[in-house]
Backbone atoms as SQL, in Angstrom:
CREATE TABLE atoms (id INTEGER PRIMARY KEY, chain TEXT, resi INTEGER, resn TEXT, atom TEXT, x REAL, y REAL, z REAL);
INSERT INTO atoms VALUES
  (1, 'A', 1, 'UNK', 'N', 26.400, 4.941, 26.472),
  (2, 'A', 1, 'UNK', 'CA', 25.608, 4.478, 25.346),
  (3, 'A', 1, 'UNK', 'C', 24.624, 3.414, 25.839),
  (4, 'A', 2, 'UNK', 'N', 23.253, 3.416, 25.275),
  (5, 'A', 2, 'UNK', 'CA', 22.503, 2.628, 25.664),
  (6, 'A', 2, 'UNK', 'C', 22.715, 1.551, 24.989),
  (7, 'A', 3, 'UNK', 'N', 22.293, 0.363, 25.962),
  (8, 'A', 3, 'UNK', 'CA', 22.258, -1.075, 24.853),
  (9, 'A', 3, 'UNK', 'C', 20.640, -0.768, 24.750),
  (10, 'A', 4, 'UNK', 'N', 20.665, -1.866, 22.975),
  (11, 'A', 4, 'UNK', 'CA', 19.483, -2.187, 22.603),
  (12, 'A', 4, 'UNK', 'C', 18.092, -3.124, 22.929),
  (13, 'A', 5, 'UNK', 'N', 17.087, -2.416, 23.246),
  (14, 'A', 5, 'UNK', 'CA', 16.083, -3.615, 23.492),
  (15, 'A', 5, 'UNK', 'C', 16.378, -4.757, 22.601),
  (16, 'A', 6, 'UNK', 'N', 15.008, -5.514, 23.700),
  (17, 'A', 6, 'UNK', 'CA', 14.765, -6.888, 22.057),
  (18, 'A', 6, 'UNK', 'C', 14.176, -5.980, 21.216),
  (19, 'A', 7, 'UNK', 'N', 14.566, -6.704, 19.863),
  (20, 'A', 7, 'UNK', 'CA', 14.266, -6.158, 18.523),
  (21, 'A', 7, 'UNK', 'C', 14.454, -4.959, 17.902),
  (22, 'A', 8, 'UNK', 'N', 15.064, -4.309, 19.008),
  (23, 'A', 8, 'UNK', 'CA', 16.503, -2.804, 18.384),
  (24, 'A', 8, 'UNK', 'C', 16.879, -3.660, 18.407),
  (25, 'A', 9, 'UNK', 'N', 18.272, -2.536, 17.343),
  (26, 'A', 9, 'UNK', 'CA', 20.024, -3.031, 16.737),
  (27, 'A', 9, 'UNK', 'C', 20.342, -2.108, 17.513),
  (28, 'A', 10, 'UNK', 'N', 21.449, -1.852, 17.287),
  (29, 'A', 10, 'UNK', 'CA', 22.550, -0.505, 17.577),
  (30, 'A', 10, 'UNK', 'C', 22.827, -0.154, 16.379),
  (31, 'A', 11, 'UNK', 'N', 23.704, 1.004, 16.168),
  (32, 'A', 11, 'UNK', 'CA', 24.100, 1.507, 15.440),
  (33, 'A', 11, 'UNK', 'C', 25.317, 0.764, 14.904),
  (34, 'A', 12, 'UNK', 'N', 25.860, 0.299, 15.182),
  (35, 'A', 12, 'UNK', 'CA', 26.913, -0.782, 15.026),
  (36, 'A', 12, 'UNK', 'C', 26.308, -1.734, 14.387),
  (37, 'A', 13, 'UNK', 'N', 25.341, -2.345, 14.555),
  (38, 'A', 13, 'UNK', 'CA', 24.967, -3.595, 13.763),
  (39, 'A', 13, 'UNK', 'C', 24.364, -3.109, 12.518),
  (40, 'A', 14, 'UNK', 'N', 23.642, -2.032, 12.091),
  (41, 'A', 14, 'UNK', 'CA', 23.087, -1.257, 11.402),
  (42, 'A', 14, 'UNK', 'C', 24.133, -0.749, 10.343),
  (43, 'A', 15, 'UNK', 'N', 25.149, -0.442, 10.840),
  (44, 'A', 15, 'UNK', 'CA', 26.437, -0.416, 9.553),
  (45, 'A', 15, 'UNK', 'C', 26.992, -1.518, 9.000),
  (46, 'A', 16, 'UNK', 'N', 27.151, -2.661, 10.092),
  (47, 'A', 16, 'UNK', 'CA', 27.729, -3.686, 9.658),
  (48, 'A', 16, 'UNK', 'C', 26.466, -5.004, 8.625),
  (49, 'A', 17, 'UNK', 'N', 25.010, -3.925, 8.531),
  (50, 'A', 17, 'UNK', 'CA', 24.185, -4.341, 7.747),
  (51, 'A', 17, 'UNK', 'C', 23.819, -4.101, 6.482),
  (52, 'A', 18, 'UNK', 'N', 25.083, -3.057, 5.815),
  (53, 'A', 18, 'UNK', 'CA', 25.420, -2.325, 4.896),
  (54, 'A', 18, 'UNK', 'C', 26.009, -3.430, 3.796),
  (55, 'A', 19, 'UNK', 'N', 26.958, -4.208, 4.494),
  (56, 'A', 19, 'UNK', 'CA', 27.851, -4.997, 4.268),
  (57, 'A', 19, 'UNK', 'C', 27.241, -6.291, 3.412),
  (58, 'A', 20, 'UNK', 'N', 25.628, -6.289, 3.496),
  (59, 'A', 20, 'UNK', 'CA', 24.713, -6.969, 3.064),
  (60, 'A', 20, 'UNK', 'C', 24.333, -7.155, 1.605),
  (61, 'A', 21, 'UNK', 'N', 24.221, -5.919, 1.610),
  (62, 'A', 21, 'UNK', 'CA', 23.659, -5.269, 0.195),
  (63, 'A', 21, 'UNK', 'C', 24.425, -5.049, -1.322),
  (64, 'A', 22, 'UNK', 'N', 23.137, -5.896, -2.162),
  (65, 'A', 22, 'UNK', 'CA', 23.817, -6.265, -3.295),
  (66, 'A', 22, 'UNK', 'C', 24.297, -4.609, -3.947),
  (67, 'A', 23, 'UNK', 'N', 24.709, -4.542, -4.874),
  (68, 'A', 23, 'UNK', 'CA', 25.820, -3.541, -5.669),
  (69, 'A', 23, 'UNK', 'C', 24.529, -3.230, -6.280),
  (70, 'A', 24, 'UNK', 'N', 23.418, -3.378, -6.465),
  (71, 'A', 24, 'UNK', 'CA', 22.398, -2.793, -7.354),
  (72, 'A', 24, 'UNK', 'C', 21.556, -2.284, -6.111),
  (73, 'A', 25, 'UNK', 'N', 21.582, -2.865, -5.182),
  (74, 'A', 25, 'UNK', 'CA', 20.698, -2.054, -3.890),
  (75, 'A', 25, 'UNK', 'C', 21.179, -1.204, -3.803),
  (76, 'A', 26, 'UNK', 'N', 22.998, -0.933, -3.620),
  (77, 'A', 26, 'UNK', 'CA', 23.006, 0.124, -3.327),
  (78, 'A', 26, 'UNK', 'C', 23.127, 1.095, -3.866),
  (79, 'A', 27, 'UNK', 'N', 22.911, 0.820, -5.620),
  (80, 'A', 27, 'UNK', 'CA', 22.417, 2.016, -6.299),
  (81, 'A', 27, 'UNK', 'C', 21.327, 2.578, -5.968),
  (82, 'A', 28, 'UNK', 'N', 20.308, 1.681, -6.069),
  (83, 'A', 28, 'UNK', 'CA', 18.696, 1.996, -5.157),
  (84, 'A', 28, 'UNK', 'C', 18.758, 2.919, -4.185),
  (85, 'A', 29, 'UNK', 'N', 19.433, 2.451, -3.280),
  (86, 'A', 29, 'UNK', 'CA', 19.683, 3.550, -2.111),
  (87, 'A', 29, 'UNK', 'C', 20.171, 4.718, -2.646),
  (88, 'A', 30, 'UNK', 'N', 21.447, 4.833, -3.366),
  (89, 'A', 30, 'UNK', 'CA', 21.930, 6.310, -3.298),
  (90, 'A', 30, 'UNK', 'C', 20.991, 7.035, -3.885),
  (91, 'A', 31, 'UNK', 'N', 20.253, 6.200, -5.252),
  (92, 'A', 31, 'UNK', 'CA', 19.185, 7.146, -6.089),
  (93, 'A', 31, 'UNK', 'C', 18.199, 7.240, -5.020),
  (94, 'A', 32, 'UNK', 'N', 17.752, 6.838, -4.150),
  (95, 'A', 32, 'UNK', 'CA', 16.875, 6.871, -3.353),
  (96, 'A', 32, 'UNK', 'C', 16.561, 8.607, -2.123),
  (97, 'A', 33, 'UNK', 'N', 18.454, 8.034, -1.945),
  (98, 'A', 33, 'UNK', 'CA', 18.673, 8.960, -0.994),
  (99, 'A', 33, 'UNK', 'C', 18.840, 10.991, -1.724),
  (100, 'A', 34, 'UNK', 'N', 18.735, 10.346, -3.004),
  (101, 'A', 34, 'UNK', 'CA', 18.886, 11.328, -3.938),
  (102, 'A', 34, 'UNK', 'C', 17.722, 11.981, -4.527),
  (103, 'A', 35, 'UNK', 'N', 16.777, 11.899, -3.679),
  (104, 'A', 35, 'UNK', 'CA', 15.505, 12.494, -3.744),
  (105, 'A', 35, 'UNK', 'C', 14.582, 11.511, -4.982),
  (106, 'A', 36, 'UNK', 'N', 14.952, 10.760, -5.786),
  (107, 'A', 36, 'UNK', 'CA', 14.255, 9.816, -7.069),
  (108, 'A', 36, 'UNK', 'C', 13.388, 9.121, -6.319),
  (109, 'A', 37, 'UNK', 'N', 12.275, 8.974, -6.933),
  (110, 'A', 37, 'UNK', 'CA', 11.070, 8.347, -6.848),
  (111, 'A', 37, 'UNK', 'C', 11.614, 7.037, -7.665),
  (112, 'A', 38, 'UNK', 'N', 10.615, 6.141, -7.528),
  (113, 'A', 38, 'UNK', 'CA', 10.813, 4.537, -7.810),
  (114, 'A', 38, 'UNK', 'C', 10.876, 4.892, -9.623),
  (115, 'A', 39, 'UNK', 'N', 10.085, 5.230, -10.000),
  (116, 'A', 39, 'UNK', 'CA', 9.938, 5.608, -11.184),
  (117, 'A', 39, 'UNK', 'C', 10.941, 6.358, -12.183),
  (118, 'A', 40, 'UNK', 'N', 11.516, 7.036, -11.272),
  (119, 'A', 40, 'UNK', 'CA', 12.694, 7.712, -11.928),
  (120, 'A', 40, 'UNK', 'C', 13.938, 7.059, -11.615),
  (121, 'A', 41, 'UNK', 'N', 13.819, 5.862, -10.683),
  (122, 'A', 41, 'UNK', 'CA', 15.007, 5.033, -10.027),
  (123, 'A', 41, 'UNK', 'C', 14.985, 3.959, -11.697),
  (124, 'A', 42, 'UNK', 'N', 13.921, 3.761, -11.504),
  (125, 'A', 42, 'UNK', 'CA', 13.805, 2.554, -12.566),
  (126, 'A', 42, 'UNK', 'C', 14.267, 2.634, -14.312),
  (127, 'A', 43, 'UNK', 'N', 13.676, 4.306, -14.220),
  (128, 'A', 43, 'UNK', 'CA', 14.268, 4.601, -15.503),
  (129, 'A', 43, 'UNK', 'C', 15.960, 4.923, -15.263),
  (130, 'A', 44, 'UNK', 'N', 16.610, 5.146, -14.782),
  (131, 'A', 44, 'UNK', 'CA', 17.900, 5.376, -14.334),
  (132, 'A', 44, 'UNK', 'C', 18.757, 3.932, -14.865),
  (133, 'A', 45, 'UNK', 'N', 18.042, 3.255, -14.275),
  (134, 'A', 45, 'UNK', 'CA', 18.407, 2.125, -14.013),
  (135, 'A', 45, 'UNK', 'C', 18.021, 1.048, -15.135),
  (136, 'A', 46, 'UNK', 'N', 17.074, 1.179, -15.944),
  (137, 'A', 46, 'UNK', 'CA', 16.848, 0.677, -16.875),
  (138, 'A', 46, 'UNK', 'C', 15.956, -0.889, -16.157),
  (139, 'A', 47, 'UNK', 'N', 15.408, -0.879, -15.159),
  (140, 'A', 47, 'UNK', 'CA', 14.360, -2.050, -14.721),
  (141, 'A', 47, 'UNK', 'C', 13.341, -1.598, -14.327),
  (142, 'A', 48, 'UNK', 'N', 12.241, -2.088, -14.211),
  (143, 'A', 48, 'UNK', 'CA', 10.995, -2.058, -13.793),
  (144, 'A', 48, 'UNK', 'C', 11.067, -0.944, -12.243),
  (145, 'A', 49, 'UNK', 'N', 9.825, -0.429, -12.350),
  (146, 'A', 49, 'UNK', 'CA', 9.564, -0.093, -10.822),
  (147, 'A', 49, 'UNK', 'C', 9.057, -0.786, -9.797),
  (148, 'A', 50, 'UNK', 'N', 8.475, -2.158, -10.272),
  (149, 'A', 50, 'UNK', 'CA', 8.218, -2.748, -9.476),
  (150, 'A', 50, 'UNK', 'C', 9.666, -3.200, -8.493),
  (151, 'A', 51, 'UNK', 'N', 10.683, -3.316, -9.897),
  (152, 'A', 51, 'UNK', 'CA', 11.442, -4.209, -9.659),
  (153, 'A', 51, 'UNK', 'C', 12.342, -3.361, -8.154),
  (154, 'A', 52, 'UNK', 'N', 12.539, -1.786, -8.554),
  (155, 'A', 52, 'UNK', 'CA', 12.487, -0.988, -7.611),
  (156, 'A', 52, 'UNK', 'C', 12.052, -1.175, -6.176),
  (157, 'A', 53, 'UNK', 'N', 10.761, -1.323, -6.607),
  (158, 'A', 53, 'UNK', 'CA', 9.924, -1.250, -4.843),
  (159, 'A', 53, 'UNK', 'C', 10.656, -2.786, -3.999),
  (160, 'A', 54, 'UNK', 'N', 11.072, -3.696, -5.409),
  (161, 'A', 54, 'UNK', 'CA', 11.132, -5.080, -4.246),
  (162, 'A', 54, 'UNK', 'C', 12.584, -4.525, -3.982),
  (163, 'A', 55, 'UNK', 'N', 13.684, -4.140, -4.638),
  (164, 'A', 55, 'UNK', 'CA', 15.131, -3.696, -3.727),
  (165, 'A', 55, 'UNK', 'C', 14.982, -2.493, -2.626),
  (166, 'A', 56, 'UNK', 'N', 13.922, -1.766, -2.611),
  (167, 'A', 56, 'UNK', 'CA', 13.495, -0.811, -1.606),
  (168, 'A', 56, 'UNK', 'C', 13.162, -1.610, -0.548),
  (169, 'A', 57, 'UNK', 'N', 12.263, -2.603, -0.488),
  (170, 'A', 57, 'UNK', 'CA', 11.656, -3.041, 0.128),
  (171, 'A', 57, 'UNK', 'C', 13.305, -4.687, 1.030),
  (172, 'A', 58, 'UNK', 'N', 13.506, -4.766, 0.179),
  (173, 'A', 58, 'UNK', 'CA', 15.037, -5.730, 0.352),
  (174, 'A', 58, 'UNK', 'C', 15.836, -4.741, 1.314),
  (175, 'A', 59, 'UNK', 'N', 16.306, -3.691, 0.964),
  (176, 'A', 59, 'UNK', 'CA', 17.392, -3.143, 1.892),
  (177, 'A', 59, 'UNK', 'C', 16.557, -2.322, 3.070),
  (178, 'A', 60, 'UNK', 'N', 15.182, -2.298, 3.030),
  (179, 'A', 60, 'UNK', 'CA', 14.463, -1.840, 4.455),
  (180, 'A', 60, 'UNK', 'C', 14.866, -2.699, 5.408),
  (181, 'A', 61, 'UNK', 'N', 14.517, -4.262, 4.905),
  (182, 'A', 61, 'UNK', 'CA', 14.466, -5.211, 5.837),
  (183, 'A', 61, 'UNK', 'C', 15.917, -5.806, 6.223),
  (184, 'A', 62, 'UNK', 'N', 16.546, -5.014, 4.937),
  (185, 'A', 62, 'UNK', 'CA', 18.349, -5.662, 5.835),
  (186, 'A', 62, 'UNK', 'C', 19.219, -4.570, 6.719),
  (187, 'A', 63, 'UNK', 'N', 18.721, -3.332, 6.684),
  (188, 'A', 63, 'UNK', 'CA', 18.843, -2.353, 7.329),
  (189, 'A', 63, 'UNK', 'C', 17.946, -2.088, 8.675),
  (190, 'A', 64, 'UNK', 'N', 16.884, -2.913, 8.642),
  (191, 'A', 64, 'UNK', 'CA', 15.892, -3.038, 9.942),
  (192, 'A', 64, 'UNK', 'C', 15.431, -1.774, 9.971),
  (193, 'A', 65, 'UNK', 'N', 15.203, -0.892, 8.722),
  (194, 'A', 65, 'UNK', 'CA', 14.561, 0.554, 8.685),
  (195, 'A', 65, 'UNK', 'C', 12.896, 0.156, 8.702),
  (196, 'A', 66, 'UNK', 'N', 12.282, 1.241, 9.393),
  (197, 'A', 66, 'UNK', 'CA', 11.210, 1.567, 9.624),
  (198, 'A', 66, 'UNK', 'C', 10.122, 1.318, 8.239),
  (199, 'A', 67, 'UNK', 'N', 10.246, 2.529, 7.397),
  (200, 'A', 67, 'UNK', 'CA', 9.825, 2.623, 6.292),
  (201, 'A', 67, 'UNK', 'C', 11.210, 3.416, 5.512),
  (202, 'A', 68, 'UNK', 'N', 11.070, 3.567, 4.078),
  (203, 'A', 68, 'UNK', 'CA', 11.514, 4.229, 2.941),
  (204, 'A', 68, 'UNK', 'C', 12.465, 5.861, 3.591),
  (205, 'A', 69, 'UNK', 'N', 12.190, 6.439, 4.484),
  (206, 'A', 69, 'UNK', 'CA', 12.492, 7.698, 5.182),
  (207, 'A', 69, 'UNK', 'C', 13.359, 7.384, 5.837),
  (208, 'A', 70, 'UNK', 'N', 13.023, 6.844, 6.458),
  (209, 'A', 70, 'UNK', 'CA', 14.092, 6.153, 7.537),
  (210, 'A', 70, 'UNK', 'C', 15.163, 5.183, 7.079),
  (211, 'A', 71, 'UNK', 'N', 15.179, 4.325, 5.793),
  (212, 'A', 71, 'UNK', 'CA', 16.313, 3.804, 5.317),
  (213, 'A', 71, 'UNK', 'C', 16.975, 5.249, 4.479),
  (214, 'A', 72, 'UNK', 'N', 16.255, 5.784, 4.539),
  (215, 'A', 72, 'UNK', 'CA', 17.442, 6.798, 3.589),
  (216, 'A', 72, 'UNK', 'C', 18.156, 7.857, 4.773),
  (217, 'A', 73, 'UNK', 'N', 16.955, 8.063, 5.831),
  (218, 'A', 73, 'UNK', 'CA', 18.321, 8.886, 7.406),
  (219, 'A', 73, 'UNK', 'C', 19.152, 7.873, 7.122),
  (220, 'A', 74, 'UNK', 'N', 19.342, 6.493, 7.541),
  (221, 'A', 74, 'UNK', 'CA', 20.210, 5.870, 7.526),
  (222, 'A', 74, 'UNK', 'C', 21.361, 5.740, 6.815),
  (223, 'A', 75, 'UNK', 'N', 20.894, 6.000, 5.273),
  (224, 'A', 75, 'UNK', 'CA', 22.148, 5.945, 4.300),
  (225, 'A', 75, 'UNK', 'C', 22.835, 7.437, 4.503),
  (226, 'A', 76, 'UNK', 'N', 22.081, 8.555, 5.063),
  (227, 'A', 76, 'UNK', 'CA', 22.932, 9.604, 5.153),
  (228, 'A', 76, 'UNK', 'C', 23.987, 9.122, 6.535),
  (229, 'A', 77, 'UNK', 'N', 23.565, 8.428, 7.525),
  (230, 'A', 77, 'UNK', 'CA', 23.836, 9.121, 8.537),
  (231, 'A', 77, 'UNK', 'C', 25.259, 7.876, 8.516),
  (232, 'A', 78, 'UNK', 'N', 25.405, 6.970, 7.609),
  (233, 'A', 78, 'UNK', 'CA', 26.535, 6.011, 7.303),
  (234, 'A', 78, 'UNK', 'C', 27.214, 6.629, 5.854),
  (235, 'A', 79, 'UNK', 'N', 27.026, 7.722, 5.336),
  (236, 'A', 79, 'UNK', 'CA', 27.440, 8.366, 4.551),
  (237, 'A', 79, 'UNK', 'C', 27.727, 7.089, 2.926),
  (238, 'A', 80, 'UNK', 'N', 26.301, 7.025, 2.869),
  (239, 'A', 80, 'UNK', 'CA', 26.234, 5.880, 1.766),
  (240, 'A', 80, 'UNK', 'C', 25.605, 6.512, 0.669),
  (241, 'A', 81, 'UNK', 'N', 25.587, 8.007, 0.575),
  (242, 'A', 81, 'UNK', 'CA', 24.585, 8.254, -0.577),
  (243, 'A', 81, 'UNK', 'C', 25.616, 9.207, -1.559),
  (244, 'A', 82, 'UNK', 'N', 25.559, 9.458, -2.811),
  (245, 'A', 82, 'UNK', 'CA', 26.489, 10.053, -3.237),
  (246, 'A', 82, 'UNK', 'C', 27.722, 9.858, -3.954),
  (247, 'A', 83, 'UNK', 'N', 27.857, 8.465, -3.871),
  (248, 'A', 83, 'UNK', 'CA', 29.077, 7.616, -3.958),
  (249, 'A', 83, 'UNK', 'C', 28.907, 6.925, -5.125),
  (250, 'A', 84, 'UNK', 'N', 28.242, 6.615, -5.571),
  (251, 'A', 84, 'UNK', 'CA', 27.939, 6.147, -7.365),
  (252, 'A', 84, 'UNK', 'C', 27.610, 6.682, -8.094),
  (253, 'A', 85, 'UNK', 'N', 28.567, 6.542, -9.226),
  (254, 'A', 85, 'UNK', 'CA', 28.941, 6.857, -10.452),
  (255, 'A', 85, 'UNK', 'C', 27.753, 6.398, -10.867),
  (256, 'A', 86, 'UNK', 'N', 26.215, 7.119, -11.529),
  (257, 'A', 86, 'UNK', 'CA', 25.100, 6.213, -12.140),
  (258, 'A', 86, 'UNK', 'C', 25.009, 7.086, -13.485),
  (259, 'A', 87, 'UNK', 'N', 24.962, 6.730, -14.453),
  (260, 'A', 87, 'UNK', 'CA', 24.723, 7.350, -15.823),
  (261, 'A', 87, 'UNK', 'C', 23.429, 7.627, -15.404),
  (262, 'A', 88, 'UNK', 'N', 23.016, 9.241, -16.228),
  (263, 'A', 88, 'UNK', 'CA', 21.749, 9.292, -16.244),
  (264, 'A', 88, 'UNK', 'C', 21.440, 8.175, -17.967),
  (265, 'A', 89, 'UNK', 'N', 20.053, 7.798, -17.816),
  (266, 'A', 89, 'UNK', 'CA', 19.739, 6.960, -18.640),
  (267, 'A', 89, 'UNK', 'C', 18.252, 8.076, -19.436),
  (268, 'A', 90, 'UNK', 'N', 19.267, 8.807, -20.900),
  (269, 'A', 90, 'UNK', 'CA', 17.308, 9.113, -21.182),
  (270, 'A', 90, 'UNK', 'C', 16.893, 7.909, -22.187),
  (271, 'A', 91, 'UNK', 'N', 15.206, 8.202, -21.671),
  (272, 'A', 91, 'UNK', 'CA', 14.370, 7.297, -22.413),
  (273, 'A', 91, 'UNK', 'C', 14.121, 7.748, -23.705),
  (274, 'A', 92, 'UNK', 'N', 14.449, 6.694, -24.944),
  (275, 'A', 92, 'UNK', 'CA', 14.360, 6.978, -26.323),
  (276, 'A', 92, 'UNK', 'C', 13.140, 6.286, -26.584);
């Protein structure tokens, strides 16, 4: 196994960066990883999309993912997606 340059993680630190993330991120994520757009995250969820983009943008940077694609390989490849119970929410 290779060690990491400066400014790689490993894969090891990258799970144990999971460990980070608030209980509403990681709804974000699973809806994320669940093909939902911010917009349909938000209605799910009953908050803003902005409010969306900033927990998208929160668990990129605690996951050290690239962009949006790449935090969600990630949640597959730590088997983080799938796992919450989320009511669908329709809009009245």
């Amino acid at each position: 196994m290779r060690e990491a340059s400066i400014g790689e993680c490993t894969m090891e630190e990258r799970a144990h960066s999971y460990d980070h993330l608030t209980p509403r991120e990681l709804q974000v994520l699973d809806l994320a990883a669940g093909g939902f757009c911010a917009k349909e995250i938000a209605r799910r969820l009953e908050i803003s999309p902005k409010t969306v983009d900033r927990h998208v943008e929160n668990i990129r940077l605690k996951l050290r993912a690239r962009n949006r694609a790449h935090m969600i390989q990630l949640a597959f490849r730590f088997g983080l997606q799938g796992h919450l119970d989320i009511p669908f929410i329709i809009a009245g």
